[in-house]
C-alpha positions in Angstrom: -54.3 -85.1 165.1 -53.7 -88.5 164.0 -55.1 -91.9 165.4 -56.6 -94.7 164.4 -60.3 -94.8 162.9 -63.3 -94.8 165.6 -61.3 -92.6 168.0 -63.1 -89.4 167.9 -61.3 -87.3 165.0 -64.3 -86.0 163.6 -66.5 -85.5 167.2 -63.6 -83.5 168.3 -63.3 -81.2 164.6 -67.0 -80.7 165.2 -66.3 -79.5 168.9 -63.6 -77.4 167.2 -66.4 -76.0 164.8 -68.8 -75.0 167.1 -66.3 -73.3 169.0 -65.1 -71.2 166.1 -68.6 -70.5 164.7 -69.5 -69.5 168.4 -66.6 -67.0 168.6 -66.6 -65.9 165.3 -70.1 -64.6 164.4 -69.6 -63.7 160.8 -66.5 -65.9 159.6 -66.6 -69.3 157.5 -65.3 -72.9 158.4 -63.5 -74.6 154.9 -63.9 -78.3 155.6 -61.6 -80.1 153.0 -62.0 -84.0 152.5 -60.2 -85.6 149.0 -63.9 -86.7 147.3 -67.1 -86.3 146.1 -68.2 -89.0 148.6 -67.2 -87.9 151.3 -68.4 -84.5 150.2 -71.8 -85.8 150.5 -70.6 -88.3 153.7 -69.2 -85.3 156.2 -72.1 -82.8 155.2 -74.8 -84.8 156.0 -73.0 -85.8 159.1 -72.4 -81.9 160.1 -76.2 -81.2 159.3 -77.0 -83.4 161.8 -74.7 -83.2 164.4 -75.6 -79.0 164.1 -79.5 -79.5 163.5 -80.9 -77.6 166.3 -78.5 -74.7 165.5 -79.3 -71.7 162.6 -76.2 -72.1 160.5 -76.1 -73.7 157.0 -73.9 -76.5 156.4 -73.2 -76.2 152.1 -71.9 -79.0 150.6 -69.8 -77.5 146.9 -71.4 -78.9 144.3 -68.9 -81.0 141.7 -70.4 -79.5 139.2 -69.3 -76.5 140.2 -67.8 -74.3 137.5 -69.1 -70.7 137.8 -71.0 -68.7 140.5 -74.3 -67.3 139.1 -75.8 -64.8 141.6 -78.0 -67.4 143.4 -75.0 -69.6 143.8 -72.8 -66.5 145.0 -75.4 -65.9 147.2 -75.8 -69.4 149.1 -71.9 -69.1 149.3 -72.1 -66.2 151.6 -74.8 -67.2 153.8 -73.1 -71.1 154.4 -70.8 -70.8 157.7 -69.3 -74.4 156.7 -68.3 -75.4 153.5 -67.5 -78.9 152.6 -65.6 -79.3 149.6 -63.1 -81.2 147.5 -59.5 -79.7 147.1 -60.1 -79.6 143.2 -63.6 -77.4 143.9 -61.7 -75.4 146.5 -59.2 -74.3 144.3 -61.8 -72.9 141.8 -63.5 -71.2 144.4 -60.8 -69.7 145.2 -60.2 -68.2 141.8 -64.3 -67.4 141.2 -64.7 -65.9 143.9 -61.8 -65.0 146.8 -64.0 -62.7 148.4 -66.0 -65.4 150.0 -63.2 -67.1 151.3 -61.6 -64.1 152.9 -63.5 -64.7 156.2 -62.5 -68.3 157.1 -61.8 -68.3 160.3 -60.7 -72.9 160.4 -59.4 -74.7 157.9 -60.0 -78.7 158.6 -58.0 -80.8 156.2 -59.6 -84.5 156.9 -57.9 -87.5 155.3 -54.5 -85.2 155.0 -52.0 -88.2 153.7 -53.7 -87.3 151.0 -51.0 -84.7 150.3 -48.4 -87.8 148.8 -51.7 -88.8 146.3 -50.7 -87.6 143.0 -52.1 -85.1 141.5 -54.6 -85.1 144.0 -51.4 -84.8 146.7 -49.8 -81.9 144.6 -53.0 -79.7 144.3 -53.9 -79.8 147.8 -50.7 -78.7 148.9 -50.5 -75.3 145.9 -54.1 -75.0 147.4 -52.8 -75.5 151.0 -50.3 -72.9 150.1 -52.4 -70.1 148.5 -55.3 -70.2 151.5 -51.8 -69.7 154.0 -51.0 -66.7 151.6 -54.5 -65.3 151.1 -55.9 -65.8 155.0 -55.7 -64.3 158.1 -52.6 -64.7 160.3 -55.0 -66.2 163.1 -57.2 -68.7 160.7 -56.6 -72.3 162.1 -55.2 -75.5 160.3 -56.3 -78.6 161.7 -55.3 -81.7 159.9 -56.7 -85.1 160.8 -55.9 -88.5 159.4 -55.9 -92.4 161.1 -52.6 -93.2 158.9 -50.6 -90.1 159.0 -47.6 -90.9 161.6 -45.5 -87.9 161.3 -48.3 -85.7 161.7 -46.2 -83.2 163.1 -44.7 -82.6 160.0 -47.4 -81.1 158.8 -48.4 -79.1 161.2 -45.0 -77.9 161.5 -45.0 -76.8 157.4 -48.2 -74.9 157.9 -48.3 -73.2 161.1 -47.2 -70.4 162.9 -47.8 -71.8 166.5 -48.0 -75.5 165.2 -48.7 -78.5 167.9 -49.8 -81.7 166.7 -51.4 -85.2 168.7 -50.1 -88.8 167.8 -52.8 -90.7 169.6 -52.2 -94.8 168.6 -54.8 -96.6 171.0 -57.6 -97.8 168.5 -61.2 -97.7 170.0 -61.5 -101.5 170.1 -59.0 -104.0 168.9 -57.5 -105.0 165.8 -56.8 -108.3 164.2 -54.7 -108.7 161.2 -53.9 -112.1 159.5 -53.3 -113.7 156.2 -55.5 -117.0 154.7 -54.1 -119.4 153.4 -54.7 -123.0 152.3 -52.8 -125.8 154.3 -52.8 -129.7 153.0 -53.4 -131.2 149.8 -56.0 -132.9 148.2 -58.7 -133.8 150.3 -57.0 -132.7 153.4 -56.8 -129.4 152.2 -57.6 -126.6 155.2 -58.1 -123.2 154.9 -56.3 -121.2 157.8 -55.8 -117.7 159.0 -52.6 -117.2 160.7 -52.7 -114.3 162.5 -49.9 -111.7 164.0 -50.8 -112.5 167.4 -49.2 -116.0 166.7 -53.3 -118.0 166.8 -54.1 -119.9 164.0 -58.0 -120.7 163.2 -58.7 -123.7 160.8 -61.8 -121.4 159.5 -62.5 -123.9 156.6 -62.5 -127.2 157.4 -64.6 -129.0 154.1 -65.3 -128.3 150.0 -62.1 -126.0 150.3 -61.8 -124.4 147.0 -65.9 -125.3 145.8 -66.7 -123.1 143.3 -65.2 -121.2 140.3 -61.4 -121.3 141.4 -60.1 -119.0 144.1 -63.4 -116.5 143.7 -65.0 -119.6 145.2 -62.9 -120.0 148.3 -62.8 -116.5 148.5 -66.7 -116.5 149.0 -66.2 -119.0 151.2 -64.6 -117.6 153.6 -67.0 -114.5 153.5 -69.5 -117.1 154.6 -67.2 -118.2 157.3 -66.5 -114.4 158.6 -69.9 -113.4 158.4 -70.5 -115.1 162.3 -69.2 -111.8 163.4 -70.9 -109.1 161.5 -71.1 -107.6 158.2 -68.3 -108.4 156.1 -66.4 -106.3 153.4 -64.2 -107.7 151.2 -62.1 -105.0 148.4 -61.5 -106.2 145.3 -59.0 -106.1 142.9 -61.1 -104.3 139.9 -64.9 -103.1 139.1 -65.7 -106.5 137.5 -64.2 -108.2 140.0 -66.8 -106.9 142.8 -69.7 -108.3 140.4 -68.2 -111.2 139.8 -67.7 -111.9 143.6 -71.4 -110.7 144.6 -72.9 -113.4 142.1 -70.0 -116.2 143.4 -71.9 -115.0 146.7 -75.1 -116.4 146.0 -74.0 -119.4 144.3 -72.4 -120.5 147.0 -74.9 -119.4 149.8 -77.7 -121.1 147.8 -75.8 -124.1 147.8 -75.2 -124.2 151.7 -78.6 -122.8 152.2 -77.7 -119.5 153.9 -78.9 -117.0 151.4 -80.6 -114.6 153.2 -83.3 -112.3 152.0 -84.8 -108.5 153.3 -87.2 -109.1 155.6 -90.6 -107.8 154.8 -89.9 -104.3 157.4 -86.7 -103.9 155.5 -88.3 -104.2 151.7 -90.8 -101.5 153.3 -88.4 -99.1 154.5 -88.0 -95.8 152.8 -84.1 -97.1 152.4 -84.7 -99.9 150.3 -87.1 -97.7 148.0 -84.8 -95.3 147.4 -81.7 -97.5 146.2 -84.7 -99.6 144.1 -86.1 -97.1 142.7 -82.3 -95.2 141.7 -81.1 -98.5 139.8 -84.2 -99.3 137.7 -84.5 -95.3 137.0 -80.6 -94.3 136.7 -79.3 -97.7 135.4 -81.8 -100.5 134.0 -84.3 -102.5 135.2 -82.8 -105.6 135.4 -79.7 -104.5 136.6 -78.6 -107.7 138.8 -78.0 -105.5 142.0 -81.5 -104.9 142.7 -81.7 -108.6 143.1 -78.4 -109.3 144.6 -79.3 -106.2 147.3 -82.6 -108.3 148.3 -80.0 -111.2 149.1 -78.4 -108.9 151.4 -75.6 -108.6 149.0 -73.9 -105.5 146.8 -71.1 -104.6 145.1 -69.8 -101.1 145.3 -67.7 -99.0 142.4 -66.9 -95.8 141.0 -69.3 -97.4 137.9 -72.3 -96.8 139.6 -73.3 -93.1 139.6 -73.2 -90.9 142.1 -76.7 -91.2 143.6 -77.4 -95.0 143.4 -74.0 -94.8 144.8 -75.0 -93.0 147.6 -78.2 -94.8 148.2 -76.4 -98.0 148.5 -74.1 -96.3 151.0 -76.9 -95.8 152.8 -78.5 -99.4 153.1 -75.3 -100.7 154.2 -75.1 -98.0 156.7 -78.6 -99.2 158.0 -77.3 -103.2 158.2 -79.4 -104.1 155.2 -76.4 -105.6 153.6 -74.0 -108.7 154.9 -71.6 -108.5 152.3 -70.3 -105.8 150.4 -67.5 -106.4 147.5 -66.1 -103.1 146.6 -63.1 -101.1 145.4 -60.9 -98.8 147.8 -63.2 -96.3 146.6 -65.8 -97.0 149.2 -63.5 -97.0 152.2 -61.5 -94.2 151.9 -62.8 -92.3 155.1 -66.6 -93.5 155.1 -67.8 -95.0 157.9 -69.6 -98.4 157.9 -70.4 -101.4 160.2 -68.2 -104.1 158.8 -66.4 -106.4 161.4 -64.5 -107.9 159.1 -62.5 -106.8 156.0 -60.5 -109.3 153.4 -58.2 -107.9 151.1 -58.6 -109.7 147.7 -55.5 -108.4 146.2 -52.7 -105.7 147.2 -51.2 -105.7 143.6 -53.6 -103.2 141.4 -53.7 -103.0 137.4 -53.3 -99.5 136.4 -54.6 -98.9 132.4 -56.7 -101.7 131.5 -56.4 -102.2 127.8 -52.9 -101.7 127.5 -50.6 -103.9 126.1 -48.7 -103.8 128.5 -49.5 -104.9 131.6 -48.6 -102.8 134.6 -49.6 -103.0 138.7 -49.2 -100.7 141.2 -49.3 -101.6 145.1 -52.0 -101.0 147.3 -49.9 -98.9 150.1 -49.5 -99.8 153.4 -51.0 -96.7 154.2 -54.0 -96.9 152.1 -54.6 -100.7 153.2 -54.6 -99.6 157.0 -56.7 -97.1 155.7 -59.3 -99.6 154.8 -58.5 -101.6 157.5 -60.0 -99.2 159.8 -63.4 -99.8 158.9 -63.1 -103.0 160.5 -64.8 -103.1 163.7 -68.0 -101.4 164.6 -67.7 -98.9 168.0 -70.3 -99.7 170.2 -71.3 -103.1 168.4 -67.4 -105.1 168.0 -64.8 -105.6 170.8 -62.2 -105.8 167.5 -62.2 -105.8 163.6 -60.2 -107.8 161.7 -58.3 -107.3 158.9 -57.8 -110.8 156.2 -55.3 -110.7 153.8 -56.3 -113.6 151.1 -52.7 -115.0 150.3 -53.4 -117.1 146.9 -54.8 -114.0 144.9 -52.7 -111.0 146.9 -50.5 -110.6 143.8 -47.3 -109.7 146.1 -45.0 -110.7 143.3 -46.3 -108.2 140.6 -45.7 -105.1 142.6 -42.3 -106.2 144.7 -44.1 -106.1 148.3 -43.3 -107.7 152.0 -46.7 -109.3 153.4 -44.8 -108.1 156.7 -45.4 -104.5 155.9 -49.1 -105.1 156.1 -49.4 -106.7 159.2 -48.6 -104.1 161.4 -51.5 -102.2 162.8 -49.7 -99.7 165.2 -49.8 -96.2 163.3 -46.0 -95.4 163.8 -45.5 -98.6 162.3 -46.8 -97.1 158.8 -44.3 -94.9 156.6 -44.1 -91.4 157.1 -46.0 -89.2 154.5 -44.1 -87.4 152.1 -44.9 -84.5 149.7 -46.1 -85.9 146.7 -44.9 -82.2 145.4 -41.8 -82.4 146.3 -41.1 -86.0 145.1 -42.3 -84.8 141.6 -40.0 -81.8 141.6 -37.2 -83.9 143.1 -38.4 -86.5 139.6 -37.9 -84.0 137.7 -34.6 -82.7 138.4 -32.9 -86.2 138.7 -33.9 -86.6 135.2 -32.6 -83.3 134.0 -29.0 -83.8 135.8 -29.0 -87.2 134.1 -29.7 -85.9 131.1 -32.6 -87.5 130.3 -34.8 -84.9 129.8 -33.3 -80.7 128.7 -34.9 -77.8 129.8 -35.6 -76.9 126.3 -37.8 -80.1 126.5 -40.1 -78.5 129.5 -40.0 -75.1 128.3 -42.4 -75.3 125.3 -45.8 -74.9 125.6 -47.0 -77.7 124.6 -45.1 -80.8 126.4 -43.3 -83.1 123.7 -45.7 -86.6 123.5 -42.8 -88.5 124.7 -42.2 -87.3 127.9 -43.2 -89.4 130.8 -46.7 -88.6 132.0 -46.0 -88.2 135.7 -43.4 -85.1 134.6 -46.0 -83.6 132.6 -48.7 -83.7 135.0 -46.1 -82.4 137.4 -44.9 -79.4 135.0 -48.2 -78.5 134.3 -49.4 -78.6 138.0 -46.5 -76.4 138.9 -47.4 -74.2 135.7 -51.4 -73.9 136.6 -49.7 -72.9 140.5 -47.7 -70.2 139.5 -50.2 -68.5 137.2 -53.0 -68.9 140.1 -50.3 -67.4 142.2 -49.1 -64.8 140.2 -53.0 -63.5 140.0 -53.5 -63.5 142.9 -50.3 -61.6 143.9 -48.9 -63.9 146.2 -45.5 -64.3 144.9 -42.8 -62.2 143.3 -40.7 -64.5 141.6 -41.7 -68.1 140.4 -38.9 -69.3 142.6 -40.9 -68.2 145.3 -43.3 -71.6 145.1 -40.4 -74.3 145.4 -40.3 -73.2 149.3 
């Protein structure tokens, strides 16, 4: 199934799951989701949603790298696992007894199958479990950005049927900021695809340090209709803009603090007492949170990480600055996102200095948690035109602004684009095949064909193990 976020995906999977679990006393549900968030996100989620029922819900660990008997054990007795493709995949080779009773296989966030190495090692995993399982285990995959869903289904299944579903739960607003004027005339403007255009800044455009200032600004501006969420363009970045926050609330006088109920609550404590114990005391988030204000990246560990995660989820935060990290699949109340920049730097510290885009995919992605069902009529989406960096990565500002999911660009195989890679630059000679036959990869070939050759290698051998193929060729289908 594909649709837009906040359409039901995940209450109808857990419909699904108690269906399965109902019918199928003894056998397993394999709930697959592409991180260690959202490992801990869905199973708390399912725990709930199950809680007056006697099965376990058993989130892998991540540090997950051999079964003791105790671990075997709680294995056996879980009827849903929640795990990450990477943990799945050594689970499988641990122990494949345990996964020889799954009975549904839900694949959540499945454009995740053109991600890398991410992409390639869910579809060898996607491949062996099709191998290794029953003819009558289930595949459902379920994504809000996936148009050609069918395609998938269609790859996997024996009796496939698929559900492109493209009316969004409330409405969504996309539009690009921009400044308008000069000097003291200056105005900054959204423009949005529905042809209005709101003069949201009409005074002091541009106060502050630069364009982190007017950035802030119109945070300020945004926050009228809810939380905001703004993704930045780097870990620093997000800091940076939470302390721009303050400066400039403080000097409108709109800095908010937690209320005395909200300093009390068992939330707050938690994230406190996490940041002083697992980073340092004087770490400027603990005082930045009591502003109802954070910033969010994969720098923080994993359980201040969380903690935060869940003091925004409780509305103890107005604004968040973060990296795409936080809103790949989580769900939060924001009303409005703004998209600092689409063009990313990949390898700080190089010489060189080299971007990659944010997708399409991936922005309506984040997008999606725009808009909070039950609370918004519509989300909206910003797009902050002076910092968006469409110049460094060769992109079309149009190919963002279209929020209809067959709109988006099909998903691909990010397997078969590396094999496809690879072969181009054998026919052209740019690479021979005594080159990829040694063991160890020469230094100078390109990284994304030695990640793919030893992807494919770590496949086969898996594969071969297991006894699911008789000749390597056998893999490329």
């Amino acid at each position: 199934m594909a649709a837009p976020t906040g359409t039901g995906k995940t209450f109808l999977a857990r419909l699904l799951i108690l269906n399965t679990i109902q019918d199928n006393e003894n056998l397993k549900i394999l709930y697959l989701v592409p991180s260690k968030a959202l490992v801990y996100e869905v199973s708390k989620d399912l725990e709930s949603a199950f809680s007056e029922l006697s099965f376990t819900v058993m989130a892998v660990n991540p540090q997950l790298t051999s079964l003791d008997e105790e671990g075997n054990s709680e294995l056996e007795k879980a009827r849903i696992l929640v795990i990450t493709p990477e943990k799945a995949d050594l689970l499988l080779r641990l122990s494949k007894d345990i996964l020889g009773d799954v009975a549904l296989v839900v694949v959540d966030e499945a454009h995740h199958i053109e991600s890398g190495t991410r992409g390639v090692l869910l579809e060898l995993y996607l491949w062996r479990l099709k191998k290794l399982l029953s003819k009558d285990t289930k595949y459902i995959f379920l994504s809000a950005v996936a148009p050609n869903v069918f395609d998938l289904t269609n790859w996997l299944g024996n009796n496939p049927k698929s559900l492109l579903f493209e009316e969004r739960a409330n409405r969504m607003n996309a539009g690009v900021f921009n400044i308008r004027g000069v000097g003291k005339n200056k105005i900054g403007q959204i423009n949005y695809t529905n042809g209005i255009s709101f003069d949201v800044i009409r005074e002091n455009v541009q106060a502050g340090k630069g364009m982190r200032g007017l950035l802030v600004q119109l945070c300020e501006k945004l926050k009228v209709n809810g939380p905001v969420l703004t993704v930045a363009k780097g870990k620093k970045e997000c800091e940076r803009l939470a302390e721009e926050m303050v400066i400039w609330l403080k000097s409108v006088q709109k800095l908010n603090s937690l209320s005395a109920v909200e300093l009390s609550s068992a939330t707050f404590k938690r994230l406190d007492t996490r940041l002083e114990r697992e980073m340092y005391s004087d770490i400027p988030l603990r005082k930045l949170v009591r502003n109802r204000i954070a910033y969010h990246h994969a720098g923080l560990p994993p359980r201040v990480r969380r903690a935060l995660e869940d003091a925004i989820k409780k509305g103890l935060i107005d604004f968040v600055f973060a990296t795409t990290t936080l809103a790949e699949g989580v769900n939060f109340p924001f009303s409005s996102v703004v998209v600092q920049s689409i063009a990313l730097r990949q390898g700080p510290g190089e010489k060189e200095k080299v971007y990659v885009p944010i997708t399409p995919r991936v922005f309506w992605n984040i997008a999606g948690r725009a808009g909070r069902p039950g609370f918004d009529k519509e989300g909206q989406v910003i797009l902050f035109e002076p910092t968006l960096g469409l110049e460094k990565v060769n992109a079309v500002i149009g190919d963002y602004l279209k929020p209809n999911i067959k709109k988006i660009n099909p998903v691909k195989s990010a397997l078969s684009d590396s094999i496809i890679e690879l072969k181009d630059k054998i026919d052209n000679k740019k690479i021979s095949r005594q080159q990829i036959s040694k063991i160890e990869l020469d230094k100078d070939l390109p990284k994304t064909v030695k990640g793919s050759i030893n992807l494919l290698r770590v496949g086969l051998v898996h594969a071969e193990a297991e006894n699911l193929l008789e000749v390597p060729a056998d893999i490329i289908d």
